[in-house]
NUMARPA-326649 format. One record per atom (N, C-alpha, C, O): x, y, z. Coordinates in pm, whole numbers, plus 50000, padded with zeros to 5 digits. Example, Ala and Ser with C-alpha at 12.3 -4.5 7.8 and 13.67 -1.06 7.14 Angstrom:
! residues 2
513194943150780;512304955050780;513204967050780;514244966850846;512854977550708;513674989450714;512905000350787;513415011450804;
This chain:
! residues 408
141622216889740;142582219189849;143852225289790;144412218189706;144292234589811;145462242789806;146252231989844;146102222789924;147512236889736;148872226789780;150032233489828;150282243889767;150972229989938;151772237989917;153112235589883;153822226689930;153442244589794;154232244289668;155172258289641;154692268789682;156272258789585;156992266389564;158382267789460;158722256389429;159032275189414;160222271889327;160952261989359;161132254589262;161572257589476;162192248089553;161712234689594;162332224189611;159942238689612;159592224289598;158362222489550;157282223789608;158652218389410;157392216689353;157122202489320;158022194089326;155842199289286;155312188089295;155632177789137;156452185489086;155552169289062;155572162388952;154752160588883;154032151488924;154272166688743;152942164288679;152292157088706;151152160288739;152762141988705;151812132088712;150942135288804;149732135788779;151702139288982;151092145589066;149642149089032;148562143089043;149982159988991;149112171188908;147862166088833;146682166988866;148452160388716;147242152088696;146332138788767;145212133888757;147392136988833;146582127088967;145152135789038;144002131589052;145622146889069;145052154689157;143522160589095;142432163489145;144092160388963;142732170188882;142092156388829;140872156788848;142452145888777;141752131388770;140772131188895;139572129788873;141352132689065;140872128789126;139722138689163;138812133189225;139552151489142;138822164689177;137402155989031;136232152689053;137972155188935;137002152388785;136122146388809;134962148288769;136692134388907;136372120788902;134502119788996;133462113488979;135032130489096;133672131589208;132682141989163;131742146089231;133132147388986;131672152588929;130692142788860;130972134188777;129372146188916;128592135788871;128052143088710;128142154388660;127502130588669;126702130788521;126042145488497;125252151488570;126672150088356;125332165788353;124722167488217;125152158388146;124092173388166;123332171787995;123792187887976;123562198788028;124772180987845;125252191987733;124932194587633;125282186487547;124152206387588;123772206787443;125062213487369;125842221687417;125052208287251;126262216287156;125702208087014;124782199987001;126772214286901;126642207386767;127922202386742;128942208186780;127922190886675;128912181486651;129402187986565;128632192786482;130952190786553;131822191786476;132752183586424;133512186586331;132712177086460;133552165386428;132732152386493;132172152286603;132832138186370;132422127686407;133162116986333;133382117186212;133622105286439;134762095986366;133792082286388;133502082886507;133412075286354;132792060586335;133632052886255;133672051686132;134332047586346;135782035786218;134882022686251;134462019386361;134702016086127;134161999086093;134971993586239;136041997886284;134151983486292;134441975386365;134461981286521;133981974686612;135141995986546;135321997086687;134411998186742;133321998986684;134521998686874;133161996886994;133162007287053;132582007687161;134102023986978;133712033287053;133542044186971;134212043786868;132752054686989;132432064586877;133192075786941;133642074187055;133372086786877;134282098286885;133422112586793;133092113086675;133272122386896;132512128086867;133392148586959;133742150987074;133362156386850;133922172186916;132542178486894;132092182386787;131822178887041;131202187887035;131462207087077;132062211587175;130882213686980;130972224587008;129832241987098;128612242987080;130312248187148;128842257287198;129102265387066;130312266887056;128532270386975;128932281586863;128742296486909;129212305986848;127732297687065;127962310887093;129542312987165;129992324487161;130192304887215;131442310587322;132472303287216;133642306487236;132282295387124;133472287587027;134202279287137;135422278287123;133562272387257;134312264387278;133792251787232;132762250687165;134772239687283;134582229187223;135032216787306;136032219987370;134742206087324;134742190287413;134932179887342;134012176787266;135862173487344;135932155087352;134692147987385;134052149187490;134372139587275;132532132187368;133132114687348;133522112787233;133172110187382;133682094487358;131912088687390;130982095387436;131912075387348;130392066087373;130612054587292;131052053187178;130192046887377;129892032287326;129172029387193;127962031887202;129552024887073;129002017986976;126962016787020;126172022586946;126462009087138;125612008787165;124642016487208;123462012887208;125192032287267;124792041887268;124692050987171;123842059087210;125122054387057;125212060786933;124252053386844;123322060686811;124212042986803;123192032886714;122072040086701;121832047486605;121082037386828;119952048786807;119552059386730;118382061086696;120492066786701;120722084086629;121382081586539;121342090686456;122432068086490;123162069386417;122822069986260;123662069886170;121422070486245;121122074186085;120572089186118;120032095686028;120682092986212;119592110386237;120872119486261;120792131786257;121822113986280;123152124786326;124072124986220;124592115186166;124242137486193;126202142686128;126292151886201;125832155586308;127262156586092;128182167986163;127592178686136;127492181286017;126982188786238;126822200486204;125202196786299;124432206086324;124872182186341;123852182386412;123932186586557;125022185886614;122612191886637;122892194786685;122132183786793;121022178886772;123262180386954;122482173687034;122762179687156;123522188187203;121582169987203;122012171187396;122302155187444;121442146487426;123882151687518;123812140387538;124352142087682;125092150587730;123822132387730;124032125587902;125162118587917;125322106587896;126492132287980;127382123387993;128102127888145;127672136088226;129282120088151;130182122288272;131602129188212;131952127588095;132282136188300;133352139988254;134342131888289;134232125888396;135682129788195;136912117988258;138002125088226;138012134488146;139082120188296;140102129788275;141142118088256;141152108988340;142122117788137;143102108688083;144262115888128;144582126988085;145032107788239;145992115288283;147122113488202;147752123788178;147512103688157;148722103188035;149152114687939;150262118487901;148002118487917;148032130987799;146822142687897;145992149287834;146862142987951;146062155188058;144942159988000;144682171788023;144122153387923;143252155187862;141902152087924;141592142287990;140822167187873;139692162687967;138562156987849;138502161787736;137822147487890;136662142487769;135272140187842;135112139187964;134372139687750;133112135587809;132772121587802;132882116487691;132392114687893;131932099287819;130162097587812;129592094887918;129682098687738;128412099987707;127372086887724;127562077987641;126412084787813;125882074287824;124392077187743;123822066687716;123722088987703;122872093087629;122822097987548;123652106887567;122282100087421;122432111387306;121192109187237;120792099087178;120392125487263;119002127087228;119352143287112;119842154287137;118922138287013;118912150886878;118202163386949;117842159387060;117922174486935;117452189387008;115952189186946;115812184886832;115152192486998;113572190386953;113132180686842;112932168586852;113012189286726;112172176986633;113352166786595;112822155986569;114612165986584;115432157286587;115072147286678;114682136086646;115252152686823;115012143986911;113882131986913;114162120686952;112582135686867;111312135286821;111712123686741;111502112286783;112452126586595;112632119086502;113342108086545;113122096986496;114182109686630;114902098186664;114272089786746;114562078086771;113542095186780;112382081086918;111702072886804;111822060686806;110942079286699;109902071686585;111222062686538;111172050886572;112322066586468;113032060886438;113652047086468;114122038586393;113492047686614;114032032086697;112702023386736;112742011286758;111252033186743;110232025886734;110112024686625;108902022786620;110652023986467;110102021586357;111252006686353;110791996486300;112532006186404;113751996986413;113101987886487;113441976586453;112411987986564;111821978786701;110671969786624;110771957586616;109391978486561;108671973686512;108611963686391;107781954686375;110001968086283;110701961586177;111151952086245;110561942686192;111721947986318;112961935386380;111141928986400;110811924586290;110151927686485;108931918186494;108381912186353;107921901186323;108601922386289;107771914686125;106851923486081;106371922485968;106481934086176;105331939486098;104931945685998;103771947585959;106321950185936;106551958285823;106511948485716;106131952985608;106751938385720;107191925985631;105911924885513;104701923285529;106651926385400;106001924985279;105141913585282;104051915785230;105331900285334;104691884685324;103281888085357;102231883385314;103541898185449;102121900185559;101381908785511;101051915485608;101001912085440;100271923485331;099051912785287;099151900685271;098241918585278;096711915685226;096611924385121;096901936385121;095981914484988;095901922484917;094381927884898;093361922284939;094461939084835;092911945684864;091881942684720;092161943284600;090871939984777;089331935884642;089961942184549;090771951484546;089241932884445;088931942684306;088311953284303;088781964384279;086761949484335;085721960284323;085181957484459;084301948884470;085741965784594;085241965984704;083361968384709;082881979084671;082771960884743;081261970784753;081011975584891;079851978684916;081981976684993;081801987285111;082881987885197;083411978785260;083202002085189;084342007785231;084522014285342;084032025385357;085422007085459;085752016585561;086472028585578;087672029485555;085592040285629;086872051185608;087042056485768;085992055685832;088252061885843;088342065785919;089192078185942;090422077985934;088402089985974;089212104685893;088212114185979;087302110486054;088552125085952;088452135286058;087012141486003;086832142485882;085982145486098;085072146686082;084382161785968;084242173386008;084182158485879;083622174485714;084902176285707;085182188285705;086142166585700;087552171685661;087522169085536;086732161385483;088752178385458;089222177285329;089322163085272;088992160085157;089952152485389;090402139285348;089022136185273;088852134085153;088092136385375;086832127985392;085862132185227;085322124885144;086002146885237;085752145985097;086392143084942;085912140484832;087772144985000;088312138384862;088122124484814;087952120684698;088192116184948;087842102384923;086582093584855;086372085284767;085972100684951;084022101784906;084212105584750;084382096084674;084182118784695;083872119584634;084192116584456;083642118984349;085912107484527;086942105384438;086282088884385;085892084684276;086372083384508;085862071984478;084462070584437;084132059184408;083482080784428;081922074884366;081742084884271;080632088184230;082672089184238;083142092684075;083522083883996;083132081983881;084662075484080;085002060383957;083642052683999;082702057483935;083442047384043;082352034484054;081272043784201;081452046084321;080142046684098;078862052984175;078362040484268;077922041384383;078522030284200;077392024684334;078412020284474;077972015284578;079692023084447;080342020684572;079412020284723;078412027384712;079502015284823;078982019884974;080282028485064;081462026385036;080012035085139;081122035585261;080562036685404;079472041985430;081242032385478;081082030485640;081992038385689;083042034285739;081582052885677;082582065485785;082382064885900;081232065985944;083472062985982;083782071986111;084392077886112;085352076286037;084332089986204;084692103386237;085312104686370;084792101686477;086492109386350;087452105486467;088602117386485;089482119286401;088492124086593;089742131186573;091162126286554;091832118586623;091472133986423;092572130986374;094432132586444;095442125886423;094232141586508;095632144486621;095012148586774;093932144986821;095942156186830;095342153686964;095432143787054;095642132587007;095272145387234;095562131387322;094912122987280;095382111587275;093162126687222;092272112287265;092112109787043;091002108086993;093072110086977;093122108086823;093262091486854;092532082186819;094632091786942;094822071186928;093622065886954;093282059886852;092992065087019;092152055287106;090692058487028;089752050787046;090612065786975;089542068086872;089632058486735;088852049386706;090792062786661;091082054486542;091682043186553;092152039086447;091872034686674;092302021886696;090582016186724;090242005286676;089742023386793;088512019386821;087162021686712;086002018286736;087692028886579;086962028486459;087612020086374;086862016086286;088852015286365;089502004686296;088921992186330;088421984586248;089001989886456;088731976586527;086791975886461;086551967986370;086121980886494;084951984286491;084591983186335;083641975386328;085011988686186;085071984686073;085851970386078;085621963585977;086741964086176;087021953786094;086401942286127;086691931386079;085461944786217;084411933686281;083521937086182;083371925386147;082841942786112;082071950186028;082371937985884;083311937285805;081031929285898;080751918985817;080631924585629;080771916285539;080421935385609;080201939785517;081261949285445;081351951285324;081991954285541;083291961985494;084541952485449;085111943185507;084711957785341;086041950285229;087311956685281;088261949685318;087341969985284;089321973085286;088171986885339;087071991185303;089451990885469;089562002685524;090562008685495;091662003885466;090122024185503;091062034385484;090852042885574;089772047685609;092082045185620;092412055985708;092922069685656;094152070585657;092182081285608;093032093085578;093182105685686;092632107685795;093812110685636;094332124785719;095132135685592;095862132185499;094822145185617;095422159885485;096502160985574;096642157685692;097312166785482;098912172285548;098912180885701;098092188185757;099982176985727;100202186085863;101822183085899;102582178885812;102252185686038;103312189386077;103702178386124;102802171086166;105042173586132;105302157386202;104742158886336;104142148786374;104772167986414;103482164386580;102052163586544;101252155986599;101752173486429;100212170486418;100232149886361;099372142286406;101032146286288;100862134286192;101332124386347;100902113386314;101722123286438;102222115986583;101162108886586;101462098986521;100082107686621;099572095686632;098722085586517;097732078486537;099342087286422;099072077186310;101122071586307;101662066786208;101752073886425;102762063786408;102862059386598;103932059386659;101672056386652;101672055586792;101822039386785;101272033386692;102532032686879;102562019286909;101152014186864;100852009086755;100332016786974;099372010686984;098052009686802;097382000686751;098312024486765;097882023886647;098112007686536;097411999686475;099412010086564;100152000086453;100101988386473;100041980286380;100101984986598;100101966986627;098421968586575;097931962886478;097941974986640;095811972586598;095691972186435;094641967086397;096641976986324;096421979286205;096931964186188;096161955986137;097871961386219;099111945986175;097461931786254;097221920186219;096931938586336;095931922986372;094661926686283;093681919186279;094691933786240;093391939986187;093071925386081;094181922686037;092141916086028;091461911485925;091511913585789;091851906585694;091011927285805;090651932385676;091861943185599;092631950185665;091851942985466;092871948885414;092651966185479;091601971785512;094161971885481;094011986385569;094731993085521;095911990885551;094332008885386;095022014485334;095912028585410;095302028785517;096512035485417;097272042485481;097502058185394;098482064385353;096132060185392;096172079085336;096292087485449;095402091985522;098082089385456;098122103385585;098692114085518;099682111585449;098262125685524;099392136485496;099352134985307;098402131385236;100922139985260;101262142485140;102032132185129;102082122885209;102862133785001;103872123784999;104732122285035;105332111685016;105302133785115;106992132185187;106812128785332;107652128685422;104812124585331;104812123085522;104902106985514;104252100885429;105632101285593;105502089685600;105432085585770;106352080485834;103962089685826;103942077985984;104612067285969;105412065285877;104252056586096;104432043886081;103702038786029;104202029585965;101732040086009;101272033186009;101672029985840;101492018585798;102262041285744;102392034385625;102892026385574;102762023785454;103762019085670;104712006485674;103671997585698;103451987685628;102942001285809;102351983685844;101141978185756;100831966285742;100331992685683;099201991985610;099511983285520;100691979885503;098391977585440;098681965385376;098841974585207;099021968685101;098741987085218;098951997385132;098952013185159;098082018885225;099792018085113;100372031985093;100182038185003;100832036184901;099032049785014;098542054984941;099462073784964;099882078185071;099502078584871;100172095584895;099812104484953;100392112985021;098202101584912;096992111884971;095762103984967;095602092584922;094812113285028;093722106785042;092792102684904;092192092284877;092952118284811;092422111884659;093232100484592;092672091384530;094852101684608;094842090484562;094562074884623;094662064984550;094212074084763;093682062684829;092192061684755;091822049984765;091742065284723;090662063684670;090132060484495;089122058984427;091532060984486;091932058684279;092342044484334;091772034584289;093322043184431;093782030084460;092902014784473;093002002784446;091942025584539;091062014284622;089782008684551;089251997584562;089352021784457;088012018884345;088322018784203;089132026884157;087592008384112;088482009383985;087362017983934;086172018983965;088382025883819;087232034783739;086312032183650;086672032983533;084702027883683;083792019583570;084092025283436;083592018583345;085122041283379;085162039983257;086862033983243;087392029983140;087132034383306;088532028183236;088302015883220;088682010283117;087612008983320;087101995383322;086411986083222;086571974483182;085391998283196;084471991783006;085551997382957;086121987682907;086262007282937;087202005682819;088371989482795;088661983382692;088711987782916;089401978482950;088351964382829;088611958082726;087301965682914;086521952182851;086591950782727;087041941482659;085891965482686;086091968982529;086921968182480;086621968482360;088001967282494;089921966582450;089621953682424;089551949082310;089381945582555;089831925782542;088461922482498;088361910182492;087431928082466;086531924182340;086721921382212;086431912082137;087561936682199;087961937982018;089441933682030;090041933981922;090021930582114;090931920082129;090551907582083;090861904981967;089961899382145;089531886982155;088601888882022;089011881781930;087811894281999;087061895781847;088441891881713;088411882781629;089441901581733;090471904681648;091261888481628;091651881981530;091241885981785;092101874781775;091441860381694;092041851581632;090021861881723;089061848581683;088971851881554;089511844381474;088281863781506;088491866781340;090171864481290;090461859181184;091091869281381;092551864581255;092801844381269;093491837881191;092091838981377;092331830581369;091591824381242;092131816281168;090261829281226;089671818481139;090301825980997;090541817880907;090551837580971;091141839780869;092461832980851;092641833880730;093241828180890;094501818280925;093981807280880;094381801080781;092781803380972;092861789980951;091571785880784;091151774580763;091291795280715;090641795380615;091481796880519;091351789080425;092391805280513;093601804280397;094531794180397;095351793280305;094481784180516;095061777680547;094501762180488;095161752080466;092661765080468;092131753180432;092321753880294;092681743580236;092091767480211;092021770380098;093121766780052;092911758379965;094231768980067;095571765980044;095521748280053;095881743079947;095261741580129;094981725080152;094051717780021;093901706679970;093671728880010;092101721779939;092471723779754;092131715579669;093101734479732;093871741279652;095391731179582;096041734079481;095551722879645;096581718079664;095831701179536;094801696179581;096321695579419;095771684179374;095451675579390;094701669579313;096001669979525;095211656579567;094411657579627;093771647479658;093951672979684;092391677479704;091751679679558;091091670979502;091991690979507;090971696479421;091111687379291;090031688879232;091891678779219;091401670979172;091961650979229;092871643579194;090921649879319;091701633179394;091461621379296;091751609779325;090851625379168;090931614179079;092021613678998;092401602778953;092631624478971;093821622378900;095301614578931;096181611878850;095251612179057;096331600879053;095741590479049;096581581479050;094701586279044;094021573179012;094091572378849;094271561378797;093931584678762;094131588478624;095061583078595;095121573578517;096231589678668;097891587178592;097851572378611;097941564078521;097721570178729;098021552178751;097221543178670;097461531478642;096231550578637;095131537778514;095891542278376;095761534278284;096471551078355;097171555778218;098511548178218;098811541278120;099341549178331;100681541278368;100171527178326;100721522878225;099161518378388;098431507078439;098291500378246;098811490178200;097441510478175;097261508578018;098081507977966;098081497877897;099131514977954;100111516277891;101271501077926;101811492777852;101261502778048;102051488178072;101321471678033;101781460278027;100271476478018;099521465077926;099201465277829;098701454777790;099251475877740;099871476577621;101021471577582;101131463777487;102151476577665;103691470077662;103311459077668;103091454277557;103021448277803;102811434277805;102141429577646;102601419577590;101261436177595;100531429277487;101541428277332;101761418377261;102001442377317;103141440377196;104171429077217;104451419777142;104831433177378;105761423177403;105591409977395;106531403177353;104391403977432;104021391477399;103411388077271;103281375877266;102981393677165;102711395477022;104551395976954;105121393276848;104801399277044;106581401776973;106621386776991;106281379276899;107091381677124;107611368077122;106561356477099;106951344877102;105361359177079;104441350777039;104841345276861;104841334076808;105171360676803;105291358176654;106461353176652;106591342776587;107391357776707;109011355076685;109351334076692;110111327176626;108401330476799;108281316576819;107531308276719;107791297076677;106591315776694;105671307876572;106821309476423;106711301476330;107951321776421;108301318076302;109451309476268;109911306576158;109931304976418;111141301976482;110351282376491;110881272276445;109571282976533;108541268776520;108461265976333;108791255776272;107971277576283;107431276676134;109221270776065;109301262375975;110341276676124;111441271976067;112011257076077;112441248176002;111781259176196;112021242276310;111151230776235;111551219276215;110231234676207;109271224976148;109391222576018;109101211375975;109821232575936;110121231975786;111541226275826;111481214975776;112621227075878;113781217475917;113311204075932;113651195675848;112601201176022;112031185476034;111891185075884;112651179875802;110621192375864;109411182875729;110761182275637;110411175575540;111971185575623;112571179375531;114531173875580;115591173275518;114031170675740;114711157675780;113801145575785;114281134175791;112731147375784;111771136775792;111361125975698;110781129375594;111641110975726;111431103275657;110471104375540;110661102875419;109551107075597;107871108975491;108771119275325;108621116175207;109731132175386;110141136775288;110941126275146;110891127675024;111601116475230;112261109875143;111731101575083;112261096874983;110351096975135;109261086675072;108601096474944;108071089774855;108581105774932;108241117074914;108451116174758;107621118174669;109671112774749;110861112074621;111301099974606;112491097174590;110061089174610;110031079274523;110881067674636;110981057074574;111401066574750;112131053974839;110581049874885;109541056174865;110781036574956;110031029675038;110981019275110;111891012175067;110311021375264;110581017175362;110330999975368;109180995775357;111460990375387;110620976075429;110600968775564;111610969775633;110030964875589;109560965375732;109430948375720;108680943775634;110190939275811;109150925575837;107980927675932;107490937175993;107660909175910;106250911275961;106670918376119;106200929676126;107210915376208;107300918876335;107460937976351;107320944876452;107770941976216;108210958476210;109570963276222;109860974676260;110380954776189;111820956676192;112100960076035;111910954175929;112530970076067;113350982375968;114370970675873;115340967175939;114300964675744;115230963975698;115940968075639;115760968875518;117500974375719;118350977875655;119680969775558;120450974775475;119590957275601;120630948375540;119930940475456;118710939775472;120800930475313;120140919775261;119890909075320;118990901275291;120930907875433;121010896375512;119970891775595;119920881275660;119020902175584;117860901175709;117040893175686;116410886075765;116970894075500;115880887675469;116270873375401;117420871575360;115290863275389;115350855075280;114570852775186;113510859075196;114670844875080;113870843874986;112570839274980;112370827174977;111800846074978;110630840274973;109730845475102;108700838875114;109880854075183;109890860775286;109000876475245;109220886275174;108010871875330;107070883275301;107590898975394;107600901075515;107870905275310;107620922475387;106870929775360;106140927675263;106760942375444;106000953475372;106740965675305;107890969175331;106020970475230;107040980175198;105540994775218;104320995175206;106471002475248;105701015575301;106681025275196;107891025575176;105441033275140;105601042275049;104981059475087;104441062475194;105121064775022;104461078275053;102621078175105;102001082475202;102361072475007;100941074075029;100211061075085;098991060175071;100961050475153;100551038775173;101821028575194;103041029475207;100771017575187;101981006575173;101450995275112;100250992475107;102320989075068;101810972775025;103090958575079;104110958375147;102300948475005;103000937775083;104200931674969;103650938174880;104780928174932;106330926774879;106480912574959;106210910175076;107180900774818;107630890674881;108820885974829;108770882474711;109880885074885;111470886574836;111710872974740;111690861074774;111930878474620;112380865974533;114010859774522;114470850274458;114390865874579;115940866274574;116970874474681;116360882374752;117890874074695;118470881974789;120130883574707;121000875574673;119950899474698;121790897374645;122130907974748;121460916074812;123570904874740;124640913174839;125220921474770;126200915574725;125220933174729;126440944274662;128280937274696;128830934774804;128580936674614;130160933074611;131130946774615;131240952074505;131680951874698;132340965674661;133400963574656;134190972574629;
């Protein structure tokens, strides 16, 4: 609506921006493609800030959006990406500024693409299915192998022929399934299911040869992946090369690069294998021969040692110690045996000449009355009084004629 207005009476910005707020306000929602030139994400706030630009006309827009709307894309977007997002236009009358407020933001084809797998790969992670705990680990030496791969494809022969190269008597249980395409899901969810009821099959593999992220789309389809995560049996994941990564290589209970190497993975090689044996043969040979060589230098050395190789000789020394100390005992007692006999021989030659008999010896005699009393005094006796008198070699009888007293 035309205003009317003039030098004399004109209206007040605010006005103004009232007016174009209110014109803004009754455009509904429209989808803008441009490339981001600018992108601000500050820690914590709840609103993202985004200048998108057209690069053919160089113009350029304010995009504002909720924290919760950006998340989605927010590992698939910078600056210089390009999107289409679903927004409304708002008009900030304070500063007369026009912005977009964005309630959608989808990346431009295969971006876009990438960003859907992306929040179904975020969706499927938050359930568990990716979760390391949940992994099965796969046989040693599988003896029959599920494969599910595209029918006289490259996969099918690399696998085959990779794996009964390492171990010939391997088995396999192929199905043949188109690999991309509408009816690819419902095929390889229904040859998966079908090997894993399959009483005789050890670990399935699923391969596919390289292709384009739409050709590789349904080896990351919902339904694929939950059927791999209930599956029984261990389920290897040969899609593509190594920089392709579906979903299903998250949920597989292994991730193989390619299909030959799913098949190095999955079969061990019967010669690396006897070499292996042969290693921990002459291992274990090496180890049992150094043991008994250890433990033989070890006896030799024991045995080597004198109270083995000769055990009579400390019985030797001790009967030589044993002689010898009874030898000692025998001198030693020949010592004081003689030393006493000459020490007796002295003692006794002392007596034999303190001894009465000596002094009888040299002409005295002893007189004795009849009862045996020693006379030593004259007084003892009287006259006429029989004694004996004891001499050296005898005695005789003596009868006192007299008695004198010495006068001194």
């Amino acid at each position: 609506m035309a205003l009317d207005t003039s030098a004399d009476t004109p209206i007040p910005v605010a006005k103004v921006s009232q007016l174009i707020g209110g014109w803004i306000s009754r455009l509904g929602a429209v989808w803008v493609e441009g490339q981001i030139t600018q992108l601000s994400r500050r820690p914590g706030a709840g609103v993202v800030f985004l200048t998108l630009r057209d690069p053919s006309e160089d113009v350029s827009l304010s995009v504002t959006c909720y924290r919760a709307v950006f998340e989605p894309v927010a590992e698939l977007v910078t600056e210089g990406s390009r999107i289409v997002v679903h927004a409304k236009p708002e008009w900030y009358g304070p500063r007369g500024t026009l912005s977009l407020r964005a309630a959608e933001i989808r990346l431009v084809g295969l971006g876009d693409l990438l960003a859907r797998l992306e929040l179904l790969k975020r969706t499927l992670g938050a359930e568990g299915l990716f979760a390391a705990e949940r992994k099965k680990p796969l046989p040693f030496l599988p003896q029959c192998i599920g494969l599910v791969t595209g029918r006289a494809s490259a996969a099918e022969r690399d696998v085959l022929q990779n794996a009964r190269r390492r171990w010939p008597a391997v088995r396999f249980e192929v199905r043949n399934v188109p690999v991309q395409g509408v009816h690819a899901v419902p095929e390889v969810i229904a040859a998966v299911k079908e090997l894993d009821d399959h009483p005789d099959v050890d670990v399935i593999i699923v391969a596919r040869g390289g292709g384009s992220v739409e050709d590789l789309l349904p080896f990351s389809d919902e339904q694929l992946v939950r059927a791999v995560a209930a599956a029984r049996t261990p389920v290897v994941s040969a899609i593509g090369h190594e920089p392709d990564q579906p979903l299903l290589d998250y949920v597989a209970d292994l991730r193989a690069s390619t299909p030959t190497d799913a098949a190095k993975r999955v079969v061990p090689d019967v010669r690396e294998e006897l070499a292996r044996v042969h290693g921990l043969r002459d291992r274990a040979r090496y180890g049992v021969q150094a043991r008994l060589d250890r433990e033989t230098t070890g006896l030799a050395s024991v045995r080597s040692r004198p109270v083995l190789a000769a055990p009579y000789r400390m019985v030797d020394e001790r009967a030589a110690e044993l002689g010898a100390l009874l030898e000692r005992s025998r001198r030693t007692l020949d010592h004081r045996l003689a030393r006493a006999a000459s020490e007796l021989e002295h003692t006794l030659a002392r007596v034999v000449a303190l001894s009465p008999a000596a002094t009888l010896q040299r002409g005295y005699a002893v007189l004795q009355r009849e009862d045996g009393v020693v006379v030593r005094d004259p007084a003892q006796v009287t006259p006429g009084e029989r004694l004996r008198a004891r001499v050296a070699e005898g005695g005789f009888a003596v009868t006192v004629d007299a008695v004198t007293v010495d006068q001194d």
